[in-house]
C-alpha positions in Angstrom: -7.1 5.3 31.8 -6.7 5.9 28.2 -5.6 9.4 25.9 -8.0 9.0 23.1 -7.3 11.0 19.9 -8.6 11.8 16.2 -6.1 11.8 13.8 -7.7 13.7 10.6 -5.5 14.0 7.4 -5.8 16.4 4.7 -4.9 14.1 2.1 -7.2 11.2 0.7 -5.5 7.8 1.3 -2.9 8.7 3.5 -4.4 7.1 6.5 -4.8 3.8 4.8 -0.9 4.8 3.5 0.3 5.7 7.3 -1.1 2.5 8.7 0.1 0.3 5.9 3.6 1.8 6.5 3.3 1.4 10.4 2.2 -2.2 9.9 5.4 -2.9 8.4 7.7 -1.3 11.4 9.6 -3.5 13.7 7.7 -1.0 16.8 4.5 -3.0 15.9 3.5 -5.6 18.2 0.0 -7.1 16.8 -1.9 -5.7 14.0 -4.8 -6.7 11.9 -6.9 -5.1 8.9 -8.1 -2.3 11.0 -5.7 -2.2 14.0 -2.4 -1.9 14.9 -0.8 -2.2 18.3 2.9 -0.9 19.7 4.8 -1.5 23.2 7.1 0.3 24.8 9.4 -1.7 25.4 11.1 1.0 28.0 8.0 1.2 30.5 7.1 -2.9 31.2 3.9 -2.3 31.3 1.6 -5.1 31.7 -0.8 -3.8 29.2 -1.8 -5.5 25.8 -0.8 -2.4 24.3 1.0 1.2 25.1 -0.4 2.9 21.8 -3.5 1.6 19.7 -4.4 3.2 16.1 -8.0 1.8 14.6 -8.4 2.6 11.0 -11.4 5.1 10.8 -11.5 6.2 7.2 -8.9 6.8 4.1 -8.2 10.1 6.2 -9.6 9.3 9.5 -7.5 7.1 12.6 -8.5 7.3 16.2 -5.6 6.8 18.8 -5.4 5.3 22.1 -3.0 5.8 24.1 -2.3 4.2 27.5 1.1 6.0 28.2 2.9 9.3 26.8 6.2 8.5 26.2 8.7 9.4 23.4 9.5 5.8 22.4 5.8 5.7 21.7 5.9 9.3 19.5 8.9 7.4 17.8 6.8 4.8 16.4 4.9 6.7 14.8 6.9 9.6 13.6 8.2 8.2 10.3 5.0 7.3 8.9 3.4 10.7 9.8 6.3 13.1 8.6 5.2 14.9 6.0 1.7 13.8 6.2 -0.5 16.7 7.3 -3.2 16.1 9.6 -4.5 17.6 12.6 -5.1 15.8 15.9 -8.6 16.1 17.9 -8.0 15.4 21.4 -11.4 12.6 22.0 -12.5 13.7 18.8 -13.2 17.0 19.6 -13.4 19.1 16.6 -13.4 22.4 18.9 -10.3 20.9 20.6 -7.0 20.6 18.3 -3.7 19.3 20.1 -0.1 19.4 18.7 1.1 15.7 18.2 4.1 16.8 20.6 1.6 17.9 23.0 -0.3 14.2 22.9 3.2 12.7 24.2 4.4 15.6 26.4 7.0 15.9 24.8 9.2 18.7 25.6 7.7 19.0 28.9 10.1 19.3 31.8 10.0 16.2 34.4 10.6 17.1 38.0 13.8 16.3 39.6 14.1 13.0 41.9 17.5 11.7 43.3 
């Protein structure tokens, strides 16, 4: 199961400029014109991918994301900050999520010993 997400910017261009910046990061594992994977290389998963962003529009991504972790939010972080956009959980105009919120971040894990 995946997290899908619509990442719109405000600004013209900065979607081609985020994914051009993220293309060159060493968090990038595989990346073409339009798409650009990242691991985590925390979880082991035996995925292709952890996070996927596909290249919508000069102010459009869409985001999948297989697992909400804070390595994951990392990757992404410096090519966002000071970028503003809003994120559409599945697209959703009628359904805006924090970025935080996508990665649960902030969110209290249960105890286990």
């Amino acid at each position: 199961m995946s997290y899908e997400y619509r990442l719109v910017f405000d600004e013209p261009l900065d979607a081609r400029q985020a994914m051009d910046q993220l293309r060159s990061g060493a968090d990038c594992v595989w990346a073409a014109e339009q798409v650009i994977e990242f691991k985590d290389p925390g979880l082991g998963s035996s995925a292709d991918y952890d996070l996927r962003l596909t290249f919508e529009s000069e102010q459009t991504l869409w985001m999948e994301l297989l697992f909400r972790t804070a390595a994951l939010h990392e990757c992404l972080e410096p090519a966002l900050r000071g970028r503003r956009f809003r994120c559409f959980e599945d697209g959703d105009s009628d359904d805006e999520v924090a970025l935080e919120q996508v990665f649960a971040l902030g969110r209290t894990l249960p105890f286990s010993p």
